[in-house]
N, C-alpha and C positions, 0 to 999 in steps of 0.2 A: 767638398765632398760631405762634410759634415751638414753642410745646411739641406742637401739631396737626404739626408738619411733622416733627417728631422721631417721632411714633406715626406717621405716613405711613412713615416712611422705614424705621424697625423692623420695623413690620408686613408692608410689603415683602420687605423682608433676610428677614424669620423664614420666609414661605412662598416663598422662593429655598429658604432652607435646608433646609423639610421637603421640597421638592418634589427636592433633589438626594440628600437622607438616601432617600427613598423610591427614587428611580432606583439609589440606591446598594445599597440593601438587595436591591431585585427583581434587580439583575446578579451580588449575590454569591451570589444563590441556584438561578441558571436552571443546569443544569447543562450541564458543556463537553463533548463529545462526546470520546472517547478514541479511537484511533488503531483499535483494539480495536472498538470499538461501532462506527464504521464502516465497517470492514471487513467485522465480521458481516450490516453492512446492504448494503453490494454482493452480496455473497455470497447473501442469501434472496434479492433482487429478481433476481438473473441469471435472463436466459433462457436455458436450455441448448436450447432449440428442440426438443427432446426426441432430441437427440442425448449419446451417453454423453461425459461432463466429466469433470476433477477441476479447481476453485479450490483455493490454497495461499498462503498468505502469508509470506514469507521476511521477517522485522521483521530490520533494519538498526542494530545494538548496537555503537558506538562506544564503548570503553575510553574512559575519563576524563582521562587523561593524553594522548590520543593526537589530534593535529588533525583540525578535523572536516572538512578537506580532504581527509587523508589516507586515508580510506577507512571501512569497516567488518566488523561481524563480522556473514555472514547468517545470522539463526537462524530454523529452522522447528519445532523439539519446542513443543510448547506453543501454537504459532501456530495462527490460524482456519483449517478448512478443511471444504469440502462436496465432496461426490463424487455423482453419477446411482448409484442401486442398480440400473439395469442395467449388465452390464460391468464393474462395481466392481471386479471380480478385480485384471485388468494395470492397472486406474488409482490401485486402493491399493498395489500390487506398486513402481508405480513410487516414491508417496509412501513407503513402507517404505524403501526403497532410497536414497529423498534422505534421509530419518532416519538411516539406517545410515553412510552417506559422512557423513568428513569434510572439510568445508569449511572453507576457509582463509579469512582477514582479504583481503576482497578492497580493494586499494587503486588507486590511477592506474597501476601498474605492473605486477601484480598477473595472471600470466599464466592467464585464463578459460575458452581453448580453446572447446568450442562452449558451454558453461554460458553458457545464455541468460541466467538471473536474474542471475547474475554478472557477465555483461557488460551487464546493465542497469544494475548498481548501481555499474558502473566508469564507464560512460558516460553516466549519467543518461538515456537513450532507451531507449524502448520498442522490441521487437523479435519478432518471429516466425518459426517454422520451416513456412512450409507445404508443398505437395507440388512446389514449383520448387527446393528450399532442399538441398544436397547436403552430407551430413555427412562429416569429417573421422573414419575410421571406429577411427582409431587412438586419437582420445580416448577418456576413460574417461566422459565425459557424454554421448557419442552414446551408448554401450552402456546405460546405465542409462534415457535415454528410448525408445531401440530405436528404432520407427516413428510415433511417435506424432507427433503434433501439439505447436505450444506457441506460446505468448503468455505474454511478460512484459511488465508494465508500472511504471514508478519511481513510488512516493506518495512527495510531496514535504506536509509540513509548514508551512507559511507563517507565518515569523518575523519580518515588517515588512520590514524589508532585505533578507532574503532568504529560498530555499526550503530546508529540510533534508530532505536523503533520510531517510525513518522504513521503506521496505522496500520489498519487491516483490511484486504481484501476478503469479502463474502461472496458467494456462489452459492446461490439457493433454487434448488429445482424441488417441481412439483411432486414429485415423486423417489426417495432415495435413488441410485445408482448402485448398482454392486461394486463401482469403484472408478474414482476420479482421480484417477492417476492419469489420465490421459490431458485432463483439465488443469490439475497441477502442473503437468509437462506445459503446457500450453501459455499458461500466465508467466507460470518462472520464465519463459524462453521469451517473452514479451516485454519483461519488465530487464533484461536484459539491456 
């Protein structure tokens, strides 16, 4: 009897273990979505309502030595981005022109002026310029958006404890909106 309860008990243990080795194996191999691949996926599912856009991603590059309180570095070369081929002219002019400027380690202190992604990534909050929104015309980032439109939004990372900024989403139309609340709904429920 004893040696029956010993096969019971083994036999049990061994199909815990192949049924954990199997969960184990199927999660080392599902693949994890990169910062990168879902970005590119807000970016196709956008509706541009068939109004001329540019989407931009400013990924959020923290030096290694540097607190990850402390701020980051925005970078956009290399970053995702879509644009409406109508209009494309001033909406890759302006994208050129964020390429061309240098941006500084934006940190808590870290003065942003009207740089919207900037002061997203200082403030962790979302923000918009629409047609109520009056530019400080002395900055160097009003000139470089001109009259456009814009929407920034923080992608945060979820690391158990806590969220990390990994960049910012931008939304630059040709012409302000009276409100991109609709656009916000839109990306939030995307990046979901």
């Amino acid at each position: 009897m004893e040696s029956i309860m010993r096969a019971v008990n083994f036999r049990g243990h061994f199909n815990f273990v192949v049924k954990l080795l199997v969960v184990t194996v199927v999660s080392i191999f599902l693949p994890v979505p990169t910062i990168e691949s879902i970005v590119k996926n807000v970016f196709s599912k956008f509706n541009f309502r068939k109004k001329p856009g540019l989407l931009q991603f400013w990924a959020c590059s923290s030096m290694p030595s540097s607190a990850e309180d402390s701020g980051c570095y925005l970078i956009l070369a290399d970053q995702t981005y879509v644009s409406t081929p109508d209009h494309e002219g001033p909406l890759l002019d302006y994208r050129r022109r964020c390429l061309e400027n240098y941006y500084p380690f934006v940190g808590v202190e870290t003065r942003v002026g009207n740089w919207l992604a900037g002061r997203a990534a200082q403030t962790k909050i979302a923000d918009h310029r629409t047609i109520h929104y009056v530019l400080n015309q002395d900055d160097q980032h009003s000139a470089d958006v001109g009259g456009k439109g814009q929407l920034v939004l923080p992608v945060f990372h979820d690391q158990g404890a806590g969220n990390k900024l990994v960049g910012i989403i931008e939304y630059v139309t040709l012409e302000p909106k009276e409100s991109y609340v609709e656009d916000f709904e839109e990306i939030h429920n995307l990046l979901k």
